[in-house]
C-alpha positions in Angstrom: -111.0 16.2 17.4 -113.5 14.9 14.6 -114.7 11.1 15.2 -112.3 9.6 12.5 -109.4 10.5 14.8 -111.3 9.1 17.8 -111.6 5.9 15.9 -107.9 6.4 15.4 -106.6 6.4 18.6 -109.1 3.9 19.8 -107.6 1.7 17.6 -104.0 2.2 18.7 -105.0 2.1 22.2 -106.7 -1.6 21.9 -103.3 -2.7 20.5 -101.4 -1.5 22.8 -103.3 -3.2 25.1 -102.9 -6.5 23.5 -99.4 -6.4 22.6 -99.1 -5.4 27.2 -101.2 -8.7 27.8 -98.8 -10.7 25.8 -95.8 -9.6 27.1 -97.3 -10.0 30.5 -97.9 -13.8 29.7 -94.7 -14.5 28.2 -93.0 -13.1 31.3 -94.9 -15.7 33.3 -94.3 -18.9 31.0 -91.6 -20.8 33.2 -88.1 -21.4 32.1 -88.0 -24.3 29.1 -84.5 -25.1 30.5 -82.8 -24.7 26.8 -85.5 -26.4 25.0 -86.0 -26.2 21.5 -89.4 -24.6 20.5 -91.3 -26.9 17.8 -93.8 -25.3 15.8 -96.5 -27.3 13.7 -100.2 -26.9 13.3 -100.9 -23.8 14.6 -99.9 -24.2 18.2 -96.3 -24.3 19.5 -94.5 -27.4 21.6 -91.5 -27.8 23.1 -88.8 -30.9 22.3 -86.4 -31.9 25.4 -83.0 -31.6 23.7 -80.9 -34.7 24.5 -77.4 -34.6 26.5 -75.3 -35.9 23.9 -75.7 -37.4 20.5 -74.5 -41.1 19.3 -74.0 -42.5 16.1 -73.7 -45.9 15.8 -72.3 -46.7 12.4 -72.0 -50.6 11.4 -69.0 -50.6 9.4 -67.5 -53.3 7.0 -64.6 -55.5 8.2 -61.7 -54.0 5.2 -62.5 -50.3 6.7 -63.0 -51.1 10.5 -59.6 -50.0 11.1 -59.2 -47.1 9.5 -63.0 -45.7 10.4 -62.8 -46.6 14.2 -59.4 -44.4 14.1 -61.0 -42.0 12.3 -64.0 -41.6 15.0 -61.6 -41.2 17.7 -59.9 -38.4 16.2 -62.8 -37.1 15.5 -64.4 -37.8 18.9 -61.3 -36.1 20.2 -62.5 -32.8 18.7 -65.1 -32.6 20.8 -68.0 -32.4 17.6 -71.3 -30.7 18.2 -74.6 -30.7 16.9 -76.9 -27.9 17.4 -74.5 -27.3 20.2 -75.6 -30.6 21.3 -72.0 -33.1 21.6 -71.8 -36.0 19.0 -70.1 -39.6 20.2 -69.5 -41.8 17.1 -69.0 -45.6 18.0 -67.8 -48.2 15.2 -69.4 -51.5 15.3 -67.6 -54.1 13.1 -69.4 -56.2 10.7 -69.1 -58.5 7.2 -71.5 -56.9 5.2 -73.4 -60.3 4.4 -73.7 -60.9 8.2 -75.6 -57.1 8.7 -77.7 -57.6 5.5 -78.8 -60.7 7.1 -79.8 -58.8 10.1 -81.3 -56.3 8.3 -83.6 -59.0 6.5 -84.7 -60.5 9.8 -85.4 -57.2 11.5 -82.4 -57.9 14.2 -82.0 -54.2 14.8 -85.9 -53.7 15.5 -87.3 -51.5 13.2 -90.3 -50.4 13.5 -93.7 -51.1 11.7 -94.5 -48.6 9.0 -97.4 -47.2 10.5 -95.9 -46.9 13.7 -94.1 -44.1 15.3 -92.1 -43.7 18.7 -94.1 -41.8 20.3 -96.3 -45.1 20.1 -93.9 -47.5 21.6 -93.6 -49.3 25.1 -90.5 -48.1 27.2 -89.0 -52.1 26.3 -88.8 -51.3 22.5 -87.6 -47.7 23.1 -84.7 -48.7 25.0 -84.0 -51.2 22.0 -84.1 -48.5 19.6 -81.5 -46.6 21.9 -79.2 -49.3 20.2 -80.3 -49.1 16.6 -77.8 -48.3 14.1 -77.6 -44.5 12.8 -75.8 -45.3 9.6 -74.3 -48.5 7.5 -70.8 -49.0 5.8 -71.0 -52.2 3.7 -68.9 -53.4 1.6 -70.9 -52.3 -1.7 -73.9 -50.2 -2.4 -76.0 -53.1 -3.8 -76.0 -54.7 -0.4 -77.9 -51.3 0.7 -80.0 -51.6 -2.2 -80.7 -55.1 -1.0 -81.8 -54.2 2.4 -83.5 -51.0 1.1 -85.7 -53.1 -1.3 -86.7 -56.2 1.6 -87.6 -53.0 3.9 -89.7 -51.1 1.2 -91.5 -54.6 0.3 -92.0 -54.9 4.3 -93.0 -51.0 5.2 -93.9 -49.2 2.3 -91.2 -46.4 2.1 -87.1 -46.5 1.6 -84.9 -47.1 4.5 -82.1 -45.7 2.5 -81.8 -43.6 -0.3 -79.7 -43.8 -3.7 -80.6 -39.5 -3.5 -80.9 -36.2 -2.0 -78.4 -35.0 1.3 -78.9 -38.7 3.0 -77.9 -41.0 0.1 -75.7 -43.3 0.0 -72.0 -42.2 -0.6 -68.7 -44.5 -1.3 -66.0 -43.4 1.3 -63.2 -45.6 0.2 -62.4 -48.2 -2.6 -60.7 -51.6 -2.9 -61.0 -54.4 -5.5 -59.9 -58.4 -6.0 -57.2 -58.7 -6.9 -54.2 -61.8 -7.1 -52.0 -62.3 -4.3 -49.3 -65.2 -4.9 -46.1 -65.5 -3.2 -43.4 -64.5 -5.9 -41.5 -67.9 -6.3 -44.8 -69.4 -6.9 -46.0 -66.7 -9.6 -42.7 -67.2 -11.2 -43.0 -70.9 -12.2 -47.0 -70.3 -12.9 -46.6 -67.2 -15.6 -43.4 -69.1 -16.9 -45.8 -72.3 -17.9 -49.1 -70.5 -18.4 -48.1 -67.2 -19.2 -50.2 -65.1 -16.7 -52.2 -65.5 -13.4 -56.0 -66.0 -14.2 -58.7 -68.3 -12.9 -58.0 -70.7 -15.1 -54.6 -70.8 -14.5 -55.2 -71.7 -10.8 -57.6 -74.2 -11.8 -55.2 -75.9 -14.0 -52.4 -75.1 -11.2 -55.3 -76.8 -8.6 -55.7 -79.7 -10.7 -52.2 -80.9 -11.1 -52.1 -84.3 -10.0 -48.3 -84.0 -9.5 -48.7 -81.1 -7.8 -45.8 -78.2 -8.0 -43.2 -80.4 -9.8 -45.9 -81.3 -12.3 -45.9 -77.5 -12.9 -42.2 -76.4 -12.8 -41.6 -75.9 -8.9 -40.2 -77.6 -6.2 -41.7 -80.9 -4.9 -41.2 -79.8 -1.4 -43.8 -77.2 -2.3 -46.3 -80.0 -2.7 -50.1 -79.3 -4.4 -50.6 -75.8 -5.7 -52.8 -74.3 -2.5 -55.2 -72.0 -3.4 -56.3 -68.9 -0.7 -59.8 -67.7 -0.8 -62.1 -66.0 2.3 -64.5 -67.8 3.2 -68.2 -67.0 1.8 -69.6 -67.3 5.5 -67.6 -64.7 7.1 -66.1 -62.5 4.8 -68.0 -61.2 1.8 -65.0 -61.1 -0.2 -64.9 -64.9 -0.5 -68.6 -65.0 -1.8 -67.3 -62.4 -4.6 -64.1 -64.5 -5.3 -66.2 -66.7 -6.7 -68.8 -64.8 -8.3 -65.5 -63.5 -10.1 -64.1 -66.7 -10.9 -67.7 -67.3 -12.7 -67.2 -64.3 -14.5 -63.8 -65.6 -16.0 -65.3 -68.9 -16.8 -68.4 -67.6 -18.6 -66.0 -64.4 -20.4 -68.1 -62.0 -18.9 -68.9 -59.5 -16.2 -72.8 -60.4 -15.5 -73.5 -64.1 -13.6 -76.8 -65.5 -13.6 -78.6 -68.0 -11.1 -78.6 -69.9 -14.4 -75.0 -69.8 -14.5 -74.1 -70.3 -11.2 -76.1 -73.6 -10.7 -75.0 -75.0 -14.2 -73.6 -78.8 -13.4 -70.4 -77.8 -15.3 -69.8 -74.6 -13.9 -70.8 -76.2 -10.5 -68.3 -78.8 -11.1 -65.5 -76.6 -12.4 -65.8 -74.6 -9.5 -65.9 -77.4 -6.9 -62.0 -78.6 -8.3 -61.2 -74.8 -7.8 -62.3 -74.6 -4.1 -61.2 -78.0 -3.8 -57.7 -76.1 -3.7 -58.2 -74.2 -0.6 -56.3 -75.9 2.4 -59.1 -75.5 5.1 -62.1 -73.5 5.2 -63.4 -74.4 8.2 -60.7 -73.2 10.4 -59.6 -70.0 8.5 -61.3 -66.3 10.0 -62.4 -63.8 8.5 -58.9 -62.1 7.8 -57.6 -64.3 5.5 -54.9 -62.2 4.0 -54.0 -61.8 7.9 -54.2 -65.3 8.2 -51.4 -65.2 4.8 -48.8 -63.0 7.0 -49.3 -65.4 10.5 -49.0 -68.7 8.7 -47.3 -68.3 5.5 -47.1 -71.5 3.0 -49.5 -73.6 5.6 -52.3 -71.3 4.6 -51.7 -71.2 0.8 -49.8 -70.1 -1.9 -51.8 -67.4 -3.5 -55.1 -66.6 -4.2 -58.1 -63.6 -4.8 -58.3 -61.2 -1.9 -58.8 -57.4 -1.4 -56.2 -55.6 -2.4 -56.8 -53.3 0.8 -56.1 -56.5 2.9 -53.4 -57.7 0.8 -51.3 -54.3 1.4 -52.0 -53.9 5.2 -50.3 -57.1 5.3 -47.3 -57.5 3.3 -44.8 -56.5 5.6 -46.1 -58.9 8.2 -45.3 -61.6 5.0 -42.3 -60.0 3.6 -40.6 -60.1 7.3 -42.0 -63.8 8.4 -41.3 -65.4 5.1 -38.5 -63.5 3.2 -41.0 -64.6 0.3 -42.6 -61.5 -0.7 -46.5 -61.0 -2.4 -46.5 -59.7 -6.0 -50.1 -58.5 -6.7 -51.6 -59.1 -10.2 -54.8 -57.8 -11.6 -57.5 -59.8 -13.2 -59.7 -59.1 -16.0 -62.6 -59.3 -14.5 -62.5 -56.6 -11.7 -64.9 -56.8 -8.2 -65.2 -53.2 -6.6 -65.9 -52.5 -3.4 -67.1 -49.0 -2.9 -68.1 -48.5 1.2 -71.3 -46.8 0.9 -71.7 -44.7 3.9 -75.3 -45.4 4.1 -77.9 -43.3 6.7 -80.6 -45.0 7.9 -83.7 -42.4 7.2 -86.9 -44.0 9.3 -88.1 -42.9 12.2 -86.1 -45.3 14.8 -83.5 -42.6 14.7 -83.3 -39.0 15.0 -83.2 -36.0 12.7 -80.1 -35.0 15.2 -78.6 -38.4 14.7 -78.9 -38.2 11.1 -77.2 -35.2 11.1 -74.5 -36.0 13.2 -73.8 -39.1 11.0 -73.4 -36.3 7.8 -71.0 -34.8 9.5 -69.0 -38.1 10.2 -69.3 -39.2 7.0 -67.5 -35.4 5.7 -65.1 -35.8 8.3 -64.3 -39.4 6.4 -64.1 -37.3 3.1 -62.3 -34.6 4.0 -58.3 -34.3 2.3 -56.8 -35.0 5.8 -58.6 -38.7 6.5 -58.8 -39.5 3.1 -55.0 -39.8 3.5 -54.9 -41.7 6.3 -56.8 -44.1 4.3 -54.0 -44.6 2.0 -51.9 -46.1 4.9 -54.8 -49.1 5.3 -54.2 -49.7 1.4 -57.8 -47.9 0.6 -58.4 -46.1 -2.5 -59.3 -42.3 -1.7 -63.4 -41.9 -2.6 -62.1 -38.1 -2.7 -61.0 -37.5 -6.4 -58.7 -34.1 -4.7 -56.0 -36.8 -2.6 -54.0 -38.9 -5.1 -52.7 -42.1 -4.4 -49.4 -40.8 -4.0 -51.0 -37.7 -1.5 -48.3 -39.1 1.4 -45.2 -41.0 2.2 -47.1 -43.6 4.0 -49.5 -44.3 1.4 -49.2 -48.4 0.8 -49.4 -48.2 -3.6 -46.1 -45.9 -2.5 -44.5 -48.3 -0.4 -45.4 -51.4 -2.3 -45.0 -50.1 -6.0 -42.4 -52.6 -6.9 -44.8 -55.4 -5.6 -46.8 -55.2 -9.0 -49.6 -52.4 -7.3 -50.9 -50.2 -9.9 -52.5 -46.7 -9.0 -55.0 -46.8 -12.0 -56.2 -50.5 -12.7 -55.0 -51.9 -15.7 -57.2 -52.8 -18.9 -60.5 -54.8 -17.4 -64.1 -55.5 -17.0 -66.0 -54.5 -13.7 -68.5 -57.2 -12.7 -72.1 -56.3 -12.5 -73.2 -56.4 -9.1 -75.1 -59.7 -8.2 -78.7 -60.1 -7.0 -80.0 -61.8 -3.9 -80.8 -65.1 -6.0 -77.4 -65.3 -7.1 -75.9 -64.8 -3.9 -78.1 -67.0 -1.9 -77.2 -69.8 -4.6 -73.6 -69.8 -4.5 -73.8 -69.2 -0.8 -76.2 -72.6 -1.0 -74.1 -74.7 -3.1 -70.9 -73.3 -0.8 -72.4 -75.0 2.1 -73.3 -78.3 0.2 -70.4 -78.6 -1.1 -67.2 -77.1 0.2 -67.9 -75.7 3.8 -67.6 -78.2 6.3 
């Protein structure tokens, strides 16, 4: 054998001898228990896989009922990440009232250069409780929060792109709820149901026989959520702005004009009591009847889930009529991105959020009066569906001629919301 073969076999024998060694070591390594190997700069670690998974998703008041169902069917299916098992818990919330605790840091996040690995055991345990993902009532209220977190940390919170943005889930808009006798005489004197016929109809001074209707009827009382607990309220008015002014944008300008501001105050004037009404005000429509008012701006989503609960009390049914100038709500399903929550946890809260999409829940969405975010179901997709059941109540599957208002920014939400409290809320 010449020395070039030698070399040859020397070679494979050192190798041979490494690869033994290795194995040997492996075999020795004890049991990681079903931990999942990590590997990043070179040298290998080991992450502890948790029991189970929960996402905690604050959710919107309009959607609550419909999401919270939709968890616990899919809860019931015993979900899985990574073969790891997924709990989804609904906490209820008006979207003003999260973006608030979003601007104060309620939930706890963390500083931007700090990660929690860093953290005592005290704020670890609070970040046990931090929510995985957010269902407002609108994407700008994201944006909102996203923008006072990026100011504050340095990086987005949540994202308008990529697999974790923001995505609608449902839709619902303002629209006019008024009890038909009371429409009637209204469209017979004015013609049609605006903003500025319920300010006319507000400022009667003879009230409903001043209009055409009966004087057991009274004043003309107007039916609006209020700002504080229910964003709709806020939007009510940022709508009835947009009808004064004849069009869809409303500027802090326009909103704190003495005119407008006075206009505005006779309108609200209108509503019977804000202090005592909740935060289901077309709820509040079905329990109470005439007591609580005679029409007014609410979510169409709300106005639906409750008409039966009016037709049967009151033998008066709800027409719905829609305005010219259109708010949309689109429910955002909104993932929370930082560090304060897991890249399991994110995850897990995709796959709720395409369980919420998929044909069969977008369909039980049409029984809680919500417009499918999934452009496959129709309004029409099942016999349940409310726009079915409550056709010949004036509800339209695709919105008549109008003009979406422009989303608002903090300054004008924080000024209405200001002049609110001056001057209406007591």
């Amino acid at each position: 054998m010449n020395r070039t073969r030698w070399i040859f076999v020397g070679i494979v024998v050192i190798a041979l001898v490494i690869v033994g060694i290795t194995l040997t070591t492996r075999g020795l390594r004890p049991d990681t228990g079903g931990s999942t190997p990590v590997t990043g700069g070179g040298e290998a670690i080991t992450v502890d896989r948790p029991d189970t998974v929960t996402v905690r998703v604050l959710t919107a008041l309009p959607v609550e009922a419909w999401v919270r169902n939709a968890a616990a069917s899919y809860n019931a299916t015993a979900p899985t990440i990574d073969g790891v098992p997924i709990t989804v818990e609904i906490i209820a919330m008006d979207g003003l009232t999260a973006l608030g605790r979003w601007d104060r840091n309620t939930f706890g996040a963390l500083e931007g250069d700090v990660s929690p690995e860093e953290v005592d055991q005290a704020t670890l345990a609070t970040l046990e409780e931090f929510p995985t993902a957010w269902i407002p009532e609108s994407r700008y209220l994201v944006e909102l929060a996203n923008a006072s977190y990026k100011e504050r940390l340095g990086r987005d919170v949540f994202l308008t792109d990529g697999e974790y943005r923001a995505r609608p889930i449902a839709t619902s808009l303002l629209t006019w709820g008024l009890y038909q006798s009371r429409a009637d005489v209204l469209i017979e004197k004015f013609g049609e149901i605006s903003w500025n016929t319920i300010y006319d109809a507000a400022i009667a001074k003879g009230g409903w026989p001043e209009l055409g209707g009966e004087p057991g009827w009274g004043y003309f009382k107007l039916v609006v959520p209020n700002p504080n607990k229910n964003i709709a309220g806020l939007h009510a008015m940022i709508a009835a702005a947009g009808e004064y002014y004849e069009r869809p944008d409303v500027t802090v300008a326009d909103v704190t004009d003495p005119q407008f501001q006075a206009w505005l105050g006779e309108l609200m004037g209108a509503v019977t009591d804000f202090s005592s009404a909740s935060a289901y005000t077309a709820e509040d429509f079905a329990l109470f009847g005439y007591s609580v008012g005679d029409g007014g701006q609410l979510l169409e989503a709300d106005l639906l889930l409750n008409m039966e609960g009016i037709l049967t009390r009151w033998e008066d049914p709800i027409n719905l009529y829609y305005p010219r100038y259109v708010t949309w709500f689109d429910f955002p399903f909104s993932v929370w991105v930082g560090p304060e929550t897991s890249a399991l946890q994110k995850n897990a809260a995709l796959e709720f959020q395409r369980y919420l999409l998929s044909d069969e829940q977008q369909q039980a969405g049409l029984a809680y009066g919500l417009r499918p975010a999934n452009p496959r179901v129709p309004m029409d997709a099942v016999p349940d569906s409310l726009f079915v059941t409550w056709k010949n109540r004036g509800v339209e599957s695709v919105i008549p001629r109008s003009d979406a208002m422009r989303n608002p920014n903090r300054d004008v939400l924080l000024a209405l919301l200001r002049w609110f409290d001056l001057n209406v809320a007591e």
